[in-house]
N, C-alpha and C positions, 0 to 999 in steps of 0.2 A: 124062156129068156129071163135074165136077172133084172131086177130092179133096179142096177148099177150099169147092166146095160142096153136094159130098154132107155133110161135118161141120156144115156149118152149116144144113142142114135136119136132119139128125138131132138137132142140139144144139135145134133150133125144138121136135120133136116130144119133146123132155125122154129121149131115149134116148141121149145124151149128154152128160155133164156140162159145164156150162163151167168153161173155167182158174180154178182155182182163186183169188182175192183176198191177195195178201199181206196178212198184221196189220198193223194201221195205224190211224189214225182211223177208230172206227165199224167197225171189221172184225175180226173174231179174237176170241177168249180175251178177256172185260169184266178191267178190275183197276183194282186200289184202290191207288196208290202214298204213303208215309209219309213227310214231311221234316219237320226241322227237327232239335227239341234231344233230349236225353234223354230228354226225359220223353216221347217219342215212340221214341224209337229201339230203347229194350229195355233200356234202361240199368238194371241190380242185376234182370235181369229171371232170374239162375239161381237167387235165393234166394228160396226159399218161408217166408219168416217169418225167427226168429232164433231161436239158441240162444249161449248165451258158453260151455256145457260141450264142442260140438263144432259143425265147420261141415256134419258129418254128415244129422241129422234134418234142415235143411232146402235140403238141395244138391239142386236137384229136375231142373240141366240139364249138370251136372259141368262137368268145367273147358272143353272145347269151349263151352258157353253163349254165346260170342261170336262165333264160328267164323263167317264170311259169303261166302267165294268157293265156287269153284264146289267144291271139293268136303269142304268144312266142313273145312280143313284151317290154318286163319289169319282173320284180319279182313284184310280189302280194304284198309281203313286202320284202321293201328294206334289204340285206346282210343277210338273210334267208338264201340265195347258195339252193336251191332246184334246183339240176342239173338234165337233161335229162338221167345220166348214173346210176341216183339212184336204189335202191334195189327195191321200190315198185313196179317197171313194170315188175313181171314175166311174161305176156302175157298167150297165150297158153288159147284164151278165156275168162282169168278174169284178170278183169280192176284192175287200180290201181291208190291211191291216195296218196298221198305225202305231209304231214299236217307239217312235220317235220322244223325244225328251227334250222342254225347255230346258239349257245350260249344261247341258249335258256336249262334254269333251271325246276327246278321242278313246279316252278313257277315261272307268267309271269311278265318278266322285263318289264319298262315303260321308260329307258333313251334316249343317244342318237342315238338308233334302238329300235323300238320295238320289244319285243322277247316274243312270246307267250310259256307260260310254259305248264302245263299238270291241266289244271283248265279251271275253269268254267270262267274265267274273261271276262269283258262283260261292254267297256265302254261309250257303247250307241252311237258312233259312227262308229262302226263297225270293232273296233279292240275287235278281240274275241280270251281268249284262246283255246289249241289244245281240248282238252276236251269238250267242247261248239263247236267246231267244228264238230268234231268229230259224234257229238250228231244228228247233225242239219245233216251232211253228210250221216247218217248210217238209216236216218228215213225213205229218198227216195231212198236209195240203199241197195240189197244185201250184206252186209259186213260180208266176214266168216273169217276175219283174221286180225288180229292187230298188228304189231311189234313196238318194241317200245326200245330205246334207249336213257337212263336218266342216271344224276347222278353225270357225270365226271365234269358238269360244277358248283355242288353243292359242289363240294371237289376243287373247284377254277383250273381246269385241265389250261389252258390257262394263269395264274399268275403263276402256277408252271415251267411251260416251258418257259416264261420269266425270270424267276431267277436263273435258269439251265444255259442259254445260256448269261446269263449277270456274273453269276460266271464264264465259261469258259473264256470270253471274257477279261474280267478283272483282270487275274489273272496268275500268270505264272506255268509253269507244274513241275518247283521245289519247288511250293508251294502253290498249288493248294485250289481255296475257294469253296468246294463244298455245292451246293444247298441245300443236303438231310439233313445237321445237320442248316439250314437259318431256323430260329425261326419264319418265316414268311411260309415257306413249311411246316414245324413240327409242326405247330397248326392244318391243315389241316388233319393229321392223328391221333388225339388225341383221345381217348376212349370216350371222353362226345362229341367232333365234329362226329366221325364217326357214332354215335350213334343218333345222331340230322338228320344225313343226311340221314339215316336208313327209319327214319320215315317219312322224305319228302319222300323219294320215294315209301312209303306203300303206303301216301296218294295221291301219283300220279296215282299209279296202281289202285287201289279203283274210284279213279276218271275215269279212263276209263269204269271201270265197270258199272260205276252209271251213265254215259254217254251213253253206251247201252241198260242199263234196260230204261232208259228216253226214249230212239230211240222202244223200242219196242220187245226187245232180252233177252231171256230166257238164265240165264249165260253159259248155253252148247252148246247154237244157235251159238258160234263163240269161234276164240282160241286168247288169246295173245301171243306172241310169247317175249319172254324180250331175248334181244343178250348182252353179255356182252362185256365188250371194247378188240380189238385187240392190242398186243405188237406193236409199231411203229419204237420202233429202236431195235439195236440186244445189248445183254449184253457184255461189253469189249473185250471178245476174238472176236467178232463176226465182229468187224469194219475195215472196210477197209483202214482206215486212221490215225495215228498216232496220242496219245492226245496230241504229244507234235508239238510245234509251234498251229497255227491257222487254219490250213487245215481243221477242222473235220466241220467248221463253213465257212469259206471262198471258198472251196470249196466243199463240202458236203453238206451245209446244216444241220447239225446235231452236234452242240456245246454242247455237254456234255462230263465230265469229265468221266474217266470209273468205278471209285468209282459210282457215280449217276447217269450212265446208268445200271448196277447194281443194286443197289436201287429201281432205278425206275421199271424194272423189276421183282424183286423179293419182293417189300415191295410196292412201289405205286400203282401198277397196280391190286397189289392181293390186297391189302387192297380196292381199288373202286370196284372191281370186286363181293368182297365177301359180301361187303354191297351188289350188287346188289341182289344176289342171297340170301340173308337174307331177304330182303327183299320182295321179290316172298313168300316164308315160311310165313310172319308174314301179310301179306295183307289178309288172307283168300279167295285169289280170289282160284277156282277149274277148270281151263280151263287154264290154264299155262302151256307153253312150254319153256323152256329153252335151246336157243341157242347161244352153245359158240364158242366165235371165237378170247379166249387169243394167242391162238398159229395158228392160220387160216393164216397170212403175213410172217410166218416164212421163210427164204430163198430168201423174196425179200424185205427187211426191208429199209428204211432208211440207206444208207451209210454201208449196209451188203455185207459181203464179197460174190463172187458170179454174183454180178450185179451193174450195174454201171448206170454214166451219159450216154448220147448219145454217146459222142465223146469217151468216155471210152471204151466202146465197141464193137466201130467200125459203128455205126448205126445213119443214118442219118434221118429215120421216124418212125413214133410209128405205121404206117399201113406195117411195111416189117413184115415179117412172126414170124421171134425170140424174135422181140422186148417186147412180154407180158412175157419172161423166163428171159432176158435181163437187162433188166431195174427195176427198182425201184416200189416199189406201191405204196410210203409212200411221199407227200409233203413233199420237204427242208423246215426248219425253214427260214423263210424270216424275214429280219430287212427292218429298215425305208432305210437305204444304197443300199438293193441288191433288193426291192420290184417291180422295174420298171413299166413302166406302164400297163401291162398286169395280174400283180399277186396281190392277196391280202394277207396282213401279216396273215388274217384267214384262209387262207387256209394251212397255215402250220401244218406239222405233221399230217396231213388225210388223209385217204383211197383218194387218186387217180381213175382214171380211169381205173383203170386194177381192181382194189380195190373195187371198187364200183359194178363192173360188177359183182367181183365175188360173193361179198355179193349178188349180187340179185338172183347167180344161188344156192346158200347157202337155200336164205327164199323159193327157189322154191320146194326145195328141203324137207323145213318143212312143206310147203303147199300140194303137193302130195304125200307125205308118209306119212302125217297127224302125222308127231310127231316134239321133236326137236333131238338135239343134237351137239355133234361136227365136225364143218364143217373145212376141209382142205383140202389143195391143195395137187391135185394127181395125176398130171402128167403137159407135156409138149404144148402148144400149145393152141388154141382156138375152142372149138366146138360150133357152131352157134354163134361166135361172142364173147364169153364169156370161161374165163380164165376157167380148169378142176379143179372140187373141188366135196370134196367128205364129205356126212353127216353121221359121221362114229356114 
């Protein structure tokens, strides 16, 4: 008998393994890979709450917090913010990747940060969009899950919150200039704009798709998972600081008028939101999950009654036991004045470290139940390290 086929009776009677399957579709190590904007990526994901006395009590990932090659020594691409506390690592046996990009659009900017969008961009130097990544990632990997967070910076989210916080700033409370009627905000919500943005994000989704089928997956081989954006500060009844004088800005963090924290609540947020979800509808993908998390920070919002700075509260570390019911989830808006050398003005107004955490027990949550839905917070305290949240 040959040696090719003595193995292969022995391999019949299971007393021999067979070769091993390289990772790939369907084979290896399951994983959940993350794209899009900030508010996925890990963005302000080292600060656990806020304090203005020091960036001390709530430094919870030190300055490496962004650190993403291989040996946490740099970001891959500079101001990216792909933090350690991001959603992608639900663990528990399957791996996780983190493609995702502060400021990063539906497609990829080329100024001064590169920002990979949700495309195939490819400029032969080895800046590649997320899509092209994605591609090239999913070919040697098992990938049964995709989340993906787009849009907000397509409806200009980061120039709207600059002109929010420079109307408060500039303007007195007996006569207040607010954002929501700035002809420079109001073009952002227009029927032919919201309608243009619509369809960037169809063809971002589509692009994922086409990123897969390229990698080797059969549309029901894997799920997207599309989260829409979280409420960041709470609507005018909700603030803990008076609009009047400068407090809600100088020490809060959070310079909006209650007219356009209102607004922004009830008309910005649902207007990005519902393009998102329009969007999912009109892409023909059929592997779609939708999770939402408009109302998921409720109760610990930016400057929300309830929860405070450090010193507010009484609480001198973001590691004492109350500190994740306590404190804040939401990045202060930082000016070029109060930015000091530890914060970056990008990380304002994002899911934080408590934030972040919880978002990843949220997608764990769409990953082992195998569906999506609404994820919110359901009680007190931390179980394995991560804030209780619940996928209702």
């Amino acid at each position: 008998m040959s040696a090719a086929v003595l193995l292969l009776s022995l391999t019949g009677l299971g007393l021999v393994a067979p070769p091993a399957h390289a990772d790939g579709p369907g084979s290896g190590t399951p994983y959940v890979v993350t794209v899009g904007d900030s508010y996925i990526s890990g963005e302000a994901g080292r600060w656990a709450g806020s304090s203005n006395e020091s960036a001390a009590p709530a430094d919870a990932l030190g300055a490496t917090a962004y650190y993403d090659n291989a040996g946490h020594t740099a970001e891959q691409i500079p101001r990216c913010h792909r933090s350690q506390s991001a959603e992608a690592y639900i663990g528990g046996g399957v791996g996780g990747l983190n493609l995702a990009c502060s400021g990063a659009r539906t497609t990829t900017g080329t100024g001064e940060y590169f920002k990979p969008g949700l495309d195939f961009y490819d400029d032969g130097a080895g800046h590649l969009g997320q899509a092209k990544l994605l591609q090239q990632f999913a070919a040697s990997h098992n990938v049964k899950q995709v989340v993906v967070s787009i849009g907000g910076n397509d409806f200009n989210f980061a120039s709207i919150v600059t002109q929010c916080v420079q109307d408060f700033l500039l303007s007195p409370s007996w006569n207040p200039d607010y954002c929501k009627d700035d002809s420079t905000v109001v073009a952002n919500f227009t029927t032919a704009n919201v309608t243009a943005v619509r369809a960037k994000i169809v063809t971002a989704f589509q692009n994922l798709r086409t990123a897969m089928r390229n990698a080797g997956y059969g549309d029901n081989a894997w799920n997207l998972v599309v989260q829409t954006y979280p409420s960041p500060i709470p609507s005018a009844s909700g603030f803990r600081y008076s609009q009047s004088g400068y407090t809600r800005q100088s020490t809060g963090g959070c310079g909006f008028w209650n007219a356009d924290a209102d607004w922004a609540n009830s008309t910005a947020l649902v207007t990005i939101n519902n393009t998102v979800r329009d969007a999912i509808g009109q892409s023909g993908l059929s592997n779609t999950r939708l999770l939402e998390l408009q109302s998921a920070f409720n109760g610990r919002r930016l400057c929300e009654k309830g929860v405070g700075l450090y010193e507010e509260v009484g609480l001198t570390s973001w590691t004492q036991p109350t500190a994740v019911d306590r404190t804040e989830w939401i990045n202060q808006i930082r000016t070029v004045t109060t930015v000091g050398s530890d914060y970056y003005i990008q990380e304002s107004l994002h899911p934080n470290y408590w934030a972040q955490l919880a978002l990843r027990n949220c997608v764990r949550q769409t990953y082992t139940q195998n569906r999506g839905g609404t994820c919110t917070i359901t009680g007190t305290g931390l179980v394995n390290g991560e804030p209780r949240m619940t996928l209702g």
